[in-house]
SEZA-437209 format. One line per field, with one value per residue: residue in one letter; x, y, z of N, C-alpha, C in turn. Coordinates in steps of 0.02 Angstrom, whole numbers. Example, Ala and Ser with C-alpha at 12.3 -4.5 7.8 and 13.67 -1.06 7.14 Angstrom:
2
resn = [A	S]
n_x = [660	642]
n_y = [-284	-112]
n_z = [390	354]
ca_x = [615	684]
ca_y = [-225	-53]
ca_z = [390	357]
c_x = [660	645]
c_y = [-165	2]
c_z = [390	394]
END
This chain:
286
resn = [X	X	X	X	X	X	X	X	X	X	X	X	X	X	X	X	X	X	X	X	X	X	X	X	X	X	X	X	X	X	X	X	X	X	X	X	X	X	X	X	X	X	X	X	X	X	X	X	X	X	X	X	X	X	X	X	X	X	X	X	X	X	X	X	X	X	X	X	X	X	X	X	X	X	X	X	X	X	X	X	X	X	X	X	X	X	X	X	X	X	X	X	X	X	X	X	X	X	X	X	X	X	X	X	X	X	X	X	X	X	X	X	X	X	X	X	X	X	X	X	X	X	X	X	X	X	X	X	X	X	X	X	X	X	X	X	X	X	X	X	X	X	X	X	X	X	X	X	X	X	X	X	X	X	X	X	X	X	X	X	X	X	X	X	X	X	X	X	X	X	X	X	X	X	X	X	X	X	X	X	X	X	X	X	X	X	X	X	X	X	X	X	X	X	X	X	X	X	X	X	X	X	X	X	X	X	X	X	X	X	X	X	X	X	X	X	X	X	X	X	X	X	X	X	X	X	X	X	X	X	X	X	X	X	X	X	X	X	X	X	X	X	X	X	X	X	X	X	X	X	X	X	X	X	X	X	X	X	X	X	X	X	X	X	X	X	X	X	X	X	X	X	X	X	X	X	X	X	X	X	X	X	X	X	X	X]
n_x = [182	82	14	104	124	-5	10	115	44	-65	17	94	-31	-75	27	37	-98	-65	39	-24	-128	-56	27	-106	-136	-15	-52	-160	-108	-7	-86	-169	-91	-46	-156	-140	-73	15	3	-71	-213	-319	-322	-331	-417	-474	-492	-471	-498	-406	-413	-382	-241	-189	-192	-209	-161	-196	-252	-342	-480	-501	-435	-387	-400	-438	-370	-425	-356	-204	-65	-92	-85	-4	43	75	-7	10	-69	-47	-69	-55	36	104	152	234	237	293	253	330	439	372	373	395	413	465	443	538	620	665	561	607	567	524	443	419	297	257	116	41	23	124	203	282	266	260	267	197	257	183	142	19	-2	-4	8	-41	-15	-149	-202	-348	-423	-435	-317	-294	-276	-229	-268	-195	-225	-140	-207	-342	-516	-553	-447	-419	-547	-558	-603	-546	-561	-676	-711	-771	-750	-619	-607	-582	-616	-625	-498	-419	-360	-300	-302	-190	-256	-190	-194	-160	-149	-97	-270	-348	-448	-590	-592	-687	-702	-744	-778	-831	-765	-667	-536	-421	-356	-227	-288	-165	-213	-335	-377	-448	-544	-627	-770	-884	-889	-925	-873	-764	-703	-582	-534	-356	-228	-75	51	184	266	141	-26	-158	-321	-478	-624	-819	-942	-1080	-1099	-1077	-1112	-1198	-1151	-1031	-895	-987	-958	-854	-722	-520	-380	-231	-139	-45	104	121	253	318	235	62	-16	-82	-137	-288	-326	-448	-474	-379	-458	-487	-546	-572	-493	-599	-714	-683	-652	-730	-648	-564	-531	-584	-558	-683	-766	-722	-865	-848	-780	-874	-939	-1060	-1085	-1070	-926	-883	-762	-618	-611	-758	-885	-857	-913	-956]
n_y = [-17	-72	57	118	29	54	202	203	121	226	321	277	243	380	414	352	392	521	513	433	562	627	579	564	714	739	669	732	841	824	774	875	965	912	862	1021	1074	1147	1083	983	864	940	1025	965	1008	954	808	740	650	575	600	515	507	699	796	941	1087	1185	1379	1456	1448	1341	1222	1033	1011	1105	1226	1359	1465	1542	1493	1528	1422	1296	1153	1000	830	659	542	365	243	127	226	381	532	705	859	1026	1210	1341	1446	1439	1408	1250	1099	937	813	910	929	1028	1061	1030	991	837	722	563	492	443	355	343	213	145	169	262	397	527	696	871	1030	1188	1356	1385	1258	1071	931	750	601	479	307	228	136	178	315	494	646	706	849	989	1140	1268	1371	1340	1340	1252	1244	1361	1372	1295	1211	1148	1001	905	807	654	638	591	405	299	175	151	103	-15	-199	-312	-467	-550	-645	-723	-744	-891	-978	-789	-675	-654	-488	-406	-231	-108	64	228	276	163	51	-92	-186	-288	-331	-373	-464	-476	-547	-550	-449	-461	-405	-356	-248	-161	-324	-385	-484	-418	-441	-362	-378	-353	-235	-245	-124	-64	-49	-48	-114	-67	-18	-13	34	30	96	82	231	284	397	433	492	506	507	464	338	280	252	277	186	160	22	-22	-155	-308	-310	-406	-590	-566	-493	-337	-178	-68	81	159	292	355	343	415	532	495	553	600	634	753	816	812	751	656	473	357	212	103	23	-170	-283	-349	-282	-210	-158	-214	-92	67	158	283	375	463	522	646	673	787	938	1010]
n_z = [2701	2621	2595	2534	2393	2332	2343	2226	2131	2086	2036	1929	1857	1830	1777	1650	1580	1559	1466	1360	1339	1305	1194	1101	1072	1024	909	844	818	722	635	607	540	413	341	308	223	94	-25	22	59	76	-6	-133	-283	-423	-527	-665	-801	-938	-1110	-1255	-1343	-1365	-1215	-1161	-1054	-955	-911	-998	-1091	-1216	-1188	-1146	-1006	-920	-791	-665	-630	-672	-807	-959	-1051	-1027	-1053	-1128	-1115	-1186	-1229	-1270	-1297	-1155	-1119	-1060	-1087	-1070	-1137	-1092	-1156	-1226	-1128	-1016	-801	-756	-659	-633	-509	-471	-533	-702	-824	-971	-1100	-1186	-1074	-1000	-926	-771	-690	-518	-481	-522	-386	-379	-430	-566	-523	-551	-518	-538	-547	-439	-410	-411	-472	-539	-620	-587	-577	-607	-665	-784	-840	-737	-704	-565	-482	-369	-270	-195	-149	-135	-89	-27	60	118	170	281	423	525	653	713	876	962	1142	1210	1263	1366	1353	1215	1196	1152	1214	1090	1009	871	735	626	430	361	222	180	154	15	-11	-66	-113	-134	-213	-193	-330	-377	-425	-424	-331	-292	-113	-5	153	300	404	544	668	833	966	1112	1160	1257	1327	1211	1088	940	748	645	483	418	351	267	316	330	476	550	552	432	427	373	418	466	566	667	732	595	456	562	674	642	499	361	250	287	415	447	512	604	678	781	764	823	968	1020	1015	1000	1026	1028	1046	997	983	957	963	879	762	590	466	309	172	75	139	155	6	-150	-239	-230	-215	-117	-28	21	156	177	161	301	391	450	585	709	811	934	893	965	964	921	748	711	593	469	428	305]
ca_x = [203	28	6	178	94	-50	34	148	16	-102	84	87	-95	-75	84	22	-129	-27	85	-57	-161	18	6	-161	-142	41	-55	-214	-67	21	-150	-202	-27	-26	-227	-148	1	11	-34	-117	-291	-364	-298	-371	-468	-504	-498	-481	-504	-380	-437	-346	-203	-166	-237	-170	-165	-186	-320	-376	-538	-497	-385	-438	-389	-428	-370	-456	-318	-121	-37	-166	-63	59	75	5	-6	-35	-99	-43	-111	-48	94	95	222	210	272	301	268	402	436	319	405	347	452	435	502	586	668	646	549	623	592	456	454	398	268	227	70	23	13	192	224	336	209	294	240	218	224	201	119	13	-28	58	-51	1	-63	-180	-259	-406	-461	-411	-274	-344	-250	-259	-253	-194	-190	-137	-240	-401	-540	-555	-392	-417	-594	-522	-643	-538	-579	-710	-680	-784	-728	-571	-620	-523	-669	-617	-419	-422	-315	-303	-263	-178	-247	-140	-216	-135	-108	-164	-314	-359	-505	-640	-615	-723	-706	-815	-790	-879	-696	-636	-489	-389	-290	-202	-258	-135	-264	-390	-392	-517	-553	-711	-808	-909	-900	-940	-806	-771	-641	-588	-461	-309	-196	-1	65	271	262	70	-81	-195	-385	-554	-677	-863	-973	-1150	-1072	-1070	-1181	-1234	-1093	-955	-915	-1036	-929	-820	-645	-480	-361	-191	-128	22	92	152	325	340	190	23	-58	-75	-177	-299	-360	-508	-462	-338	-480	-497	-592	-513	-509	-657	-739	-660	-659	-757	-603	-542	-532	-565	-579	-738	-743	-767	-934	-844	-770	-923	-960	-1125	-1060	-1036	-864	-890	-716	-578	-637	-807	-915	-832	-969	-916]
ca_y = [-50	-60	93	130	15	97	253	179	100	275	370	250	264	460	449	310	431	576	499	432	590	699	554	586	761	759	628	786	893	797	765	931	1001	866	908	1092	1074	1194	1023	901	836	995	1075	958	1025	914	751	756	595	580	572	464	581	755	827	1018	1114	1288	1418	1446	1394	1294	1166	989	1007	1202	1277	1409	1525	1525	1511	1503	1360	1259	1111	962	767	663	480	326	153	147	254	451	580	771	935	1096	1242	1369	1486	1412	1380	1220	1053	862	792	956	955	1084	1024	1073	939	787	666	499	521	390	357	329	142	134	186	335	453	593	744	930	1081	1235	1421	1348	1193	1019	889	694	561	435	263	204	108	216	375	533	684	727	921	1005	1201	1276	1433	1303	1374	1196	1236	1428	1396	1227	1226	1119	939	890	714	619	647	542	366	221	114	134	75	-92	-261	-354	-526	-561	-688	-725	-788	-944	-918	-730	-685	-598	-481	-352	-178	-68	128	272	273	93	24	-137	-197	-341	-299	-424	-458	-522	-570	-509	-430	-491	-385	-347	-184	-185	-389	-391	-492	-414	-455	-316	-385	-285	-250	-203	-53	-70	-69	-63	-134	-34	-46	27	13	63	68	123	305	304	420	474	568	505	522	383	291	222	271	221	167	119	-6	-46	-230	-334	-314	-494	-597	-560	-426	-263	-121	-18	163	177	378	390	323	445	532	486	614	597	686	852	846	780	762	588	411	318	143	78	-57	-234	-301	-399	-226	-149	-197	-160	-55	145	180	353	387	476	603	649	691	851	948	1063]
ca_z = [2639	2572	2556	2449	2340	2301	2287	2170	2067	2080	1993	1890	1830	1813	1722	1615	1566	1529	1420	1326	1314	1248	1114	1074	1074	954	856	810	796	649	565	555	509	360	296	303	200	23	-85	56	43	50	-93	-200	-329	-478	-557	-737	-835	-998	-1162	-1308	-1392	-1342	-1181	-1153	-1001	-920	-877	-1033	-1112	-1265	-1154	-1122	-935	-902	-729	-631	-631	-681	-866	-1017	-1118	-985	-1100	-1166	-1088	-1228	-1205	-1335	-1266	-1068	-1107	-1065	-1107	-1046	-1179	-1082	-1181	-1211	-1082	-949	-790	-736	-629	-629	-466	-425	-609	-740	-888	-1028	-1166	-1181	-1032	-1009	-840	-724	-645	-451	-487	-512	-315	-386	-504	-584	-461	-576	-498	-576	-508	-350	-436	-411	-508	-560	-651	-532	-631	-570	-703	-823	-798	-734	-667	-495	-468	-309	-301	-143	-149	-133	-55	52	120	159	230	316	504	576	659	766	902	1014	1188	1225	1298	1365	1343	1159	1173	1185	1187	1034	975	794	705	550	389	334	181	186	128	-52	-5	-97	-83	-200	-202	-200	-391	-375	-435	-376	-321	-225	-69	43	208	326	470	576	742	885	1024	1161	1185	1310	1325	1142	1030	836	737	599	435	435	279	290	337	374	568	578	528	428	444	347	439	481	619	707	696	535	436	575	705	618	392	308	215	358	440	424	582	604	750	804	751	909	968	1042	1036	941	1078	1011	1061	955	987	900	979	813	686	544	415	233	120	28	187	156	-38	-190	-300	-214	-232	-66	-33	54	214	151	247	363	440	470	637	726	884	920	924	992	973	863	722	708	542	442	400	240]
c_x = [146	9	40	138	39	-34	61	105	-21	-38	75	36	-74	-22	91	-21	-107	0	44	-100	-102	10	-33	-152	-86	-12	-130	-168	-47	-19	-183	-158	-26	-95	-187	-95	-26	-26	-73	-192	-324	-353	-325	-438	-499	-472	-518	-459	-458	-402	-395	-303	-170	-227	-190	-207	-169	-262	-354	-441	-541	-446	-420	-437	-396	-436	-397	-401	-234	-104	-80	-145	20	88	43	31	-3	-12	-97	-39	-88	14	92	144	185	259	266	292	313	384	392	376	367	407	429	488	555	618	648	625	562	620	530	505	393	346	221	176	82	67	77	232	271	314	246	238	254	208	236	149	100	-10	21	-10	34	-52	-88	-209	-287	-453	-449	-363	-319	-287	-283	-227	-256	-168	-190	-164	-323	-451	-557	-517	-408	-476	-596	-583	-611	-598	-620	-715	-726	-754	-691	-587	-582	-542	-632	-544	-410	-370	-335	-269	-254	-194	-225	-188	-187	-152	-149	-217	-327	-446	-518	-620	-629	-731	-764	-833	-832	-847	-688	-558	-458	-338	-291	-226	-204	-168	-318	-377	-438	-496	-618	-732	-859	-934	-915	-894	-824	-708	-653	-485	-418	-245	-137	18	146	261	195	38	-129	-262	-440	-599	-756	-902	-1045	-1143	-1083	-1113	-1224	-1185	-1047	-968	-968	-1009	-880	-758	-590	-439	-290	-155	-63	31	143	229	345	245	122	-38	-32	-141	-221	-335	-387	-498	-450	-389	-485	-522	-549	-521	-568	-720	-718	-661	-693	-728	-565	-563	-547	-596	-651	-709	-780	-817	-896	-787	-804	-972	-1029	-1112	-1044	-980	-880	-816	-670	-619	-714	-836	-868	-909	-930	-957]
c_y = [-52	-11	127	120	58	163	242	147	176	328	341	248	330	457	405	380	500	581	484	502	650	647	576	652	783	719	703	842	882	806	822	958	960	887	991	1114	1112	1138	956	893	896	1047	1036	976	1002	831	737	695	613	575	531	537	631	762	900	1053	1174	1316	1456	1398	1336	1239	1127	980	1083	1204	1318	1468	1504	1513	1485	1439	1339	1198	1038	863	734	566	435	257	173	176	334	497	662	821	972	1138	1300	1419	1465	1359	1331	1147	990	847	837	957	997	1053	1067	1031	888	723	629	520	459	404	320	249	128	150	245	379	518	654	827	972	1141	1303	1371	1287	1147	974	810	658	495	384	233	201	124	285	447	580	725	813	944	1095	1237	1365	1392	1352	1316	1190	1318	1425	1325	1263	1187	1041	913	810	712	635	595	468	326	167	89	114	33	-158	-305	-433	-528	-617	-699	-782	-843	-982	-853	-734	-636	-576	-427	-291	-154	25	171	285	197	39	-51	-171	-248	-331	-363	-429	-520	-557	-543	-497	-444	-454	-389	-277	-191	-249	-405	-395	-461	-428	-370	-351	-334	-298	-218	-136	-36	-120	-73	-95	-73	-76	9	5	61	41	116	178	330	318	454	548	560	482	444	347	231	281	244	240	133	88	-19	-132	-237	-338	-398	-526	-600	-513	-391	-217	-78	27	171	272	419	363	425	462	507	538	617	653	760	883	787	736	686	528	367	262	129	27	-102	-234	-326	-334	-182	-176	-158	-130	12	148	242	385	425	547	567	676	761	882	1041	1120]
c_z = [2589	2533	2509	2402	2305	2287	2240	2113	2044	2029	1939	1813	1774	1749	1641	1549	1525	1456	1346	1288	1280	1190	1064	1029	1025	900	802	764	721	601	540	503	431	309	254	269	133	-16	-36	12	11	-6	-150	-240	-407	-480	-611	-759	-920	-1072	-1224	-1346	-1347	-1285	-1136	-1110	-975	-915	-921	-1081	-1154	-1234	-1137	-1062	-913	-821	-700	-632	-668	-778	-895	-1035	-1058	-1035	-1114	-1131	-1152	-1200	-1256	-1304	-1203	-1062	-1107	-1060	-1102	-1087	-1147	-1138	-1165	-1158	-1018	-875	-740	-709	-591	-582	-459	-485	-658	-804	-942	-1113	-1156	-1158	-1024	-915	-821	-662	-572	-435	-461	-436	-333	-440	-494	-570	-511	-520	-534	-544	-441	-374	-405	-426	-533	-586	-590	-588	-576	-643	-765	-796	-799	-719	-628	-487	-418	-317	-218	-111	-158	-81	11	109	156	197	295	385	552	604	717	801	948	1067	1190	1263	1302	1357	1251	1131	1195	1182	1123	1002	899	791	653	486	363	274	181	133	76	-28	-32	-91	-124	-163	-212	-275	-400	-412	-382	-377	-256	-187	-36	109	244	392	502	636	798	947	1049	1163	1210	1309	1275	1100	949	837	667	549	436	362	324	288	371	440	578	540	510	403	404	378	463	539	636	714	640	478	473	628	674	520	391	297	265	377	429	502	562	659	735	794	819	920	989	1032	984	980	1058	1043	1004	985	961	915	923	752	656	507	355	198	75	53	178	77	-110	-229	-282	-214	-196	-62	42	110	188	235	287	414	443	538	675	803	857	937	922	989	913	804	696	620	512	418	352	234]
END
């Protein structure tokens, strides 16, 4: 009978393990497939700041947004206090949200959670504010995406997937986050997390995320095997209870790591804990 048991816990183990490392292993899958998409991350190639008025587009020189390749004269943005409206020129075929522009539309930035999305030859560009509006340019003939190297990880550890307690802010808490533009901005958290690594309690704030908790954070890695600026991480929120699990396995680079042209938010100090998480993705080196 004893020894059932122990086989039964030793299956158990194994099939525990498994299950986890096919996670792992769809979860690299997704993330590269998503980097490697025609307009993901890596296709971005600029970040063009608006100027007051007209600002006209294409791969010609005299344009206040000039392209690297594709139609000389696409058409013109033009900018009248925080309101921005987009002219097609004639014949140019070019589509907002999958629609055919044929006339002067009204174009909503990022902010708004639904930013009017162009695409036109390999381009697809939108308006982003950060502080002021900018347009974000994505061209899918990038050379970040064709010379892409792929993602380098820490060796898998279990040291680094750990139990977690929620603590809940009461009332949540309004906290710091300042970007690599040196931007600031107030995000919500809803609590903090407290776990151990090797017998060593941290806690790390955690903002919403639907079903998870999302996390910025930095650590003793950082700068040196893993990007500088920090990682980002998303946990699972508790199905009953306030125990959750985090995988430091799935932390992340942010995009900022793979291209110049982005916006990413920093870890307030109080998620920059002093421990190596050895875990999850490692430095990009470009």
């Amino acid at each position: 009978m004893k020894k059932l048991l122990v086989l039964s816990l030793i299956l158990s183990f194994s099939i525990n393990a498994n299950s986890w490392q096919a996670d792992l292993d769809k979860w690299k899958t997704n993330r590269v497939d998503n980097l490697k998409r025609p307009h993901g991350w890596l296709s971005l190639i600029a970040m063009q700041w608006f100027v007051k008025g007209e600002n006209s587009i294409g791969s010609a020189s005299d344009n206040t947004i000039v392209l690297p390749h594709g139609p000389a004269y696409i058409g013109t943005f033009k900018l009248v206090n925080d309101k921005i409206t987009f002219t097609a020129n004639k014949g140019i075929s070019i589509q907002a949200n999958e629609k055919p522009v044929d006339d002067t539309i009204q174009v909503k930035m990022d902010s708004s959670g639904e930013p009017t999305i162009f695409i036109t030859d390999t381009f697809q560009f939108y308006v982003i504010e950060r502080g002021k509006p900018a347009l974000r340019i994505k061209d899918s003939t990038a050379e970040t995406l064709k010379n892409f190297k792929g993602i380098d990880y820490f060796p898998v550890s279990g040291d680094f997937r750990v139990n977690a307690e929620f603590i809940p802010y009461e009332p949540v808490k309004e906290i710091e986050i300042i970007n690599v533009l040196g931007l600031l901005s107030k995000e919500t958290a809803l609590g903090k997390l407290s776990f151990e690594i090797n017998t060593k309690k941290f806690t790390l704030d955690v903002m919403d995320a639907d079903e998870d908790y999302y996390i910025i954070f930095a650590d003793k890695t950082s700068g040196r095997t893993s990007y500088g600026p920090g990682r980002f991480l998303y946990v699972p929120k508790p199905v009953r209870g306030n125990i959750t699990t985090i995988d430091f396995n799935k932390s992340y680079n942010p995009p900022c790591a793979f291209t110049d042209y982005s916006t990413c938010p920093l870890p307030p100090p109080q998620n920059r804990i002093p421990v190596y998480i050895e875990a999850g993705e490692m430095k990009y080196n470009r």
